[in-house]
Phi, psi and omega in degrees: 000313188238137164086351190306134216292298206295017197258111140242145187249141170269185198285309161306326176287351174242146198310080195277207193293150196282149136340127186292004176252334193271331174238142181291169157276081217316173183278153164314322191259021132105005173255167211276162168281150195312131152287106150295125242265138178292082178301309175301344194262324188272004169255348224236345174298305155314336178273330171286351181277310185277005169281298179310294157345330192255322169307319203249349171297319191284355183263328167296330186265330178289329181246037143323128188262359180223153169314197187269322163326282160290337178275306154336268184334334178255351164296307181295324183288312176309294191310309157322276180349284179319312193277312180306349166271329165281325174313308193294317174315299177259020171257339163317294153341274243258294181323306201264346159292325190262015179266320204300297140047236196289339215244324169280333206266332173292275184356293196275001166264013165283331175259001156311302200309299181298325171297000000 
């Protein structure tokens, strides 16, 4: 198949250039052409997103281990948690800042004082 001694390719058998209408081609002015956006493929991407989106809200809701009530309620109790732990944090923050502070303004007035 490849390289065989009694095979020689003529001139006609190897492929030349495509026609000049089958590959774009740059613009006159030396810039590539515009892309133009796949519509069926960017609809049919979207009907999958939103397919998915409905499948998995409606399997979230069937196997809900509580009404709505209690998983809100228990959504919110989570949620509480959290913002009390960044609260506590950055009211933590603001305490060792006005300590920090209060504690350089004794310094430089001990050492106005001793000059």
């Amino acid at each position: 198949m490849f390289n065989t001694p009694g095979t020689s390719r003529t001139a006609s058998s190897i492929p030349k250039a495509p026609p000049p209408g089958s590959i774009p081609q740059p613009k006159p002015d030396g810039l590539p052409h515009e892309t133009v956006p796949d519509w069926n493929n960017i609809s049919l991407f979207t009907a999958g997103i939103a397919v998915g989106a409905i499948l998995g809200a409606t399997v979230a809701l069937l196997l809900a281990p509580g009404s709505g009530d209690q998983t809100r309620h228990s959504i919110a109790r989570r949620v509480g948690k959290f913002r009390g732990a960044d609260d506590n944090v950055w009211e933590d923050l603001a305490e060792e800042l006005e300590l920090a502070a209060a504690e350089r303004e004794e310094e430089e007035a001990s050492l106005s004082a001793e000059s």
